[in-house]
N, C-alpha and C positions, 0 to 999 in steps of 0.2 A: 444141336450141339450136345456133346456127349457128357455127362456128368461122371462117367465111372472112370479108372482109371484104365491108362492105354492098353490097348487091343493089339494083335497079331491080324492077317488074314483072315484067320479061322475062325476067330472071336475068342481064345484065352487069352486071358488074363497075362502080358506078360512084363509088366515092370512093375513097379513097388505102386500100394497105392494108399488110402490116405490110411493113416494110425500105425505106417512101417517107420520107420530110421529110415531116411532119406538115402541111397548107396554115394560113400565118399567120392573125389571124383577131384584131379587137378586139370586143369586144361588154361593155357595159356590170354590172356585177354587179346585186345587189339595192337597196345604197346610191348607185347611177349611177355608181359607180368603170369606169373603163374598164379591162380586164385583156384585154391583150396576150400571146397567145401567143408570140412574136416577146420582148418581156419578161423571158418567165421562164425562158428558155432556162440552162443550168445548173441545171436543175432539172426531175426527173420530176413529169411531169403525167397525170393522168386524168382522160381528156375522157369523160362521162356523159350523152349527149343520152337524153332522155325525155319522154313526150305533154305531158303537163301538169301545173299544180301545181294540188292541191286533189285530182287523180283516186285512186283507191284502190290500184291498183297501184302507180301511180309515188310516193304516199304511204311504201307500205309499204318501197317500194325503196331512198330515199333515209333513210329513218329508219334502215332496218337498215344503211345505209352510215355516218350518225351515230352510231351506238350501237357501230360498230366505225371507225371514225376512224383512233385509236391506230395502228391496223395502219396505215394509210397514211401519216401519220405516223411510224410509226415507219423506214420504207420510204424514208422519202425524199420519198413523193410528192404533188403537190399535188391537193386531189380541186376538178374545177369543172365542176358540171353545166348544163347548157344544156337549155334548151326555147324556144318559141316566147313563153312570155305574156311581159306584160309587166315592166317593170324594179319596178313597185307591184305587182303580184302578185306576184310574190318575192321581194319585201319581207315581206308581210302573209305570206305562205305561210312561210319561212323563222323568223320570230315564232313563226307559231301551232306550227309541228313543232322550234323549238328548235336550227334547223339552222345548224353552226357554219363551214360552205364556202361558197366564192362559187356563187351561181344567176346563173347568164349569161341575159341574155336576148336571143334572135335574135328579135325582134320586126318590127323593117324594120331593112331590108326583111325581108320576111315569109321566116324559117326561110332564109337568106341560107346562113349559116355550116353549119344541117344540109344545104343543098343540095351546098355545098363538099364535106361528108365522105358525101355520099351514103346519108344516110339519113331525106332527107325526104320525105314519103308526101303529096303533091300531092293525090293524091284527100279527104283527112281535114285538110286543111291544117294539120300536126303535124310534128313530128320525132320518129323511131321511137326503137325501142331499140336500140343504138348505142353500144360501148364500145370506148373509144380510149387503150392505155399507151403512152405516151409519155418516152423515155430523154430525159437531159439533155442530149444533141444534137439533139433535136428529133426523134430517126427516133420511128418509132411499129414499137413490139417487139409490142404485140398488138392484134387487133382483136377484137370478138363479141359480137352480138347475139342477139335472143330477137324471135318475130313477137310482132305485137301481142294484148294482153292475155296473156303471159307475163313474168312477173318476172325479170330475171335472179338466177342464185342468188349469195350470198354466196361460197362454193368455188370459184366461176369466177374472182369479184374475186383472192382469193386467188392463185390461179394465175397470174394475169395480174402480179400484184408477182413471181412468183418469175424473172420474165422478164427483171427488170432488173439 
């Protein structure tokens, strides 16, 4: 698992990474609500890009982030995961898994906002995996990712609250 922040192909450096001002950014939730970064400022956020909703890994990932809430929650922090489908499949996804945080969707343009934090995969037209803590001035305290088809663990999230 990767502790630095997201990569390119090539291995630069290309989205913000921890100690930047987190890049503003609106993108609609699952009910078409727009939720502004910019917003919720006064408030720790955990930005959660992931492939897709319905796939098995990112299933599992978001569920064991529902089934442990509370901790973010309790933390302060706001949890909002982003992928590329759309704002009705995240709806319908969010239904079927019980899921009680906003799913942002970067839809169009297509992975806009994963492009922003540098961890969208052009070839796979997706947003990888990609995790962003975020303090209530906006800086972003941690960043870390997992290649694709790896989960990130629960321990990691963890640690990443003890940052703020």
């Amino acid at each position: 698992m990767s502790e630095a922040p997201a990569m390119d192909d090539g291995g630069a450096r290309q989205g913000p990474g921890v100690g930047d001002i987190a890049p503003d950014f609106v993108l609609s939730n699952q009910f078409g609500e727009p939720i502004s970064l910019t917003a919720l400022r006064g408030n720790a956020v955990a930005i959660v890009f992931y492939p897709f909703a319905f796939s098995g890994i990112c299933t599992g990932e978001l569920c064991e982030l529902r089934d442990n809430l509370a901790e973010f929650v309790d933390a302060g922090v706001r949890l909002l995961a982003v992928s590329v489908d759309s704002k009705y499949t995240l709806r319908a996804y969010a239904e079927a898994q019980d899921l009680a945080f906003d799913l942002l969707s970067d839809f169009w343009p297509h992975g806009e906002v994963s492009r922003l934090y540098g961890v969208f995969d052009a070839e796979r037209g997706m947003a990888g995996r990609g995790t962003f803590l975020i303090d209530s001035a906006g800086v972003i305290r941690d960043a870390f990712s997992t290649p694709a088809g790896q989960a990130r663990p629960l321990e990691r999230y963890r640690r990443a609250l003890e940052q703020l």
